[in-house]
C-alpha positions in Angstrom: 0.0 0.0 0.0 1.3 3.6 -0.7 0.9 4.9 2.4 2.3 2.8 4.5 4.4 5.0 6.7 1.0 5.5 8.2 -0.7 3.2 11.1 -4.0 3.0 11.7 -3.9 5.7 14.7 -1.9 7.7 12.0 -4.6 8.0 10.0 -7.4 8.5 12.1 -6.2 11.4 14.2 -4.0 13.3 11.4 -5.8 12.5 8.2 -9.2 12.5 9.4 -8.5 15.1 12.0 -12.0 17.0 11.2 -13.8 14.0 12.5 -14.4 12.9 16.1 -14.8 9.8 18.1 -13.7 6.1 17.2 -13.6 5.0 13.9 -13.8 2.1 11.9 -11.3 1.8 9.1 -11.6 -1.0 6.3 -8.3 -2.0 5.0 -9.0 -2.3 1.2 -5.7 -1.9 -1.0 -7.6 -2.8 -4.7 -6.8 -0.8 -7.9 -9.5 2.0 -9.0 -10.9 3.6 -12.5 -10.9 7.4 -11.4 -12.0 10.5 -13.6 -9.8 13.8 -11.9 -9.5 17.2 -13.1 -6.0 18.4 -13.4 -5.3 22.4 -13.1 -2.7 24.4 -12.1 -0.5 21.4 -10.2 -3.7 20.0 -8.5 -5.4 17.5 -8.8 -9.4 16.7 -8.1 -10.8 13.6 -8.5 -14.5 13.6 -9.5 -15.6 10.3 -9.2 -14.5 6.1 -9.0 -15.7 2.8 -9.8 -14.9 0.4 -7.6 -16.4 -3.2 -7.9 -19.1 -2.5 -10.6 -20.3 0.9 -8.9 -19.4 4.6 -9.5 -19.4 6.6 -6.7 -19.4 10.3 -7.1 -17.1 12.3 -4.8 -19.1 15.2 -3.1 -16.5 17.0 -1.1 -12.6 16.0 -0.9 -12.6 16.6 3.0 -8.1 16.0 3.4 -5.5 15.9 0.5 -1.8 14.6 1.8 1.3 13.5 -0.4 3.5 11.2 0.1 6.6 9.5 -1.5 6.9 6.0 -2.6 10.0 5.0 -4.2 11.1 7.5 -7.5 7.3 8.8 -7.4 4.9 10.2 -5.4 1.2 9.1 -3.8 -1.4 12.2 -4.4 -3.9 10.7 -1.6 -7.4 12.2 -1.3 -10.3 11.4 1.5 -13.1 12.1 -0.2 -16.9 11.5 1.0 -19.1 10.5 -1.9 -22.7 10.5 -2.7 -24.0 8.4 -0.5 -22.2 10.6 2.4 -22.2 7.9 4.7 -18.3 7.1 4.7 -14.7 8.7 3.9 -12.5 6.8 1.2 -9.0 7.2 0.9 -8.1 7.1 -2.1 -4.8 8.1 -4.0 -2.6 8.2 -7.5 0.9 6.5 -7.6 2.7 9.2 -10.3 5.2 6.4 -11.0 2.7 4.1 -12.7 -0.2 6.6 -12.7 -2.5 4.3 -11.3 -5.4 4.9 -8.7 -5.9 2.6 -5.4 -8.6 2.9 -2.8 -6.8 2.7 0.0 -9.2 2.8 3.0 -13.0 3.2 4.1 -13.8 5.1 7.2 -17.3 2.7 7.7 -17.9 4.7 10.7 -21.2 6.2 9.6 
């Protein structure tokens, strides 16, 4: 996973700093089909299938970057229409593939 500097603890009280309480994180690690809009150096992703569904990203709530390797991980936690959960999601610029990472299933 690209972001594996981070533990679980990590995660939940940097990345998803704006949220409170315990969470429950679901480890997923699977590859992603993403549509992003690229402008001036930053990226937005607008939505992602994952297993058969696309899931529309309403609000990117953290954005973080990290380096893997010779590249770099853009990673995003994004709610999306549903606005139950937060996914982590992120690009790899060395292969410029998209992973979801993580889903904050907390509700």
């Amino acid at each position: 996973m690209c972001s594996n500097f981070l533990d679980l603890r990590t995660f939940v009280c940097y990345n998803m700093s704006t949220y409170v309480g315990k969470r429950m994180l679901e480890i997923i690690g699977e590859p992603i089909r993403v549509c992003a809009f690229f402008r001036r150096g930053r990226i937005s992703p607008l939505w992602f299938d994952w297993k058969g569904r696309r899931y529309r990203v309403e609000h990117i709530r953290n954005r973080w970057v990290t380096n893997e390797g010779i590249g770099r991980c853009y990673h995003f936690a994004v709610t999306v229409d549903n606005g139950a959960d937060l996914y982590e999601i992120f690009l790899r610029s060395e292969t410029m593939g998209w992973h979801l990472e993580k889903i904050d299933v907390s509700g």
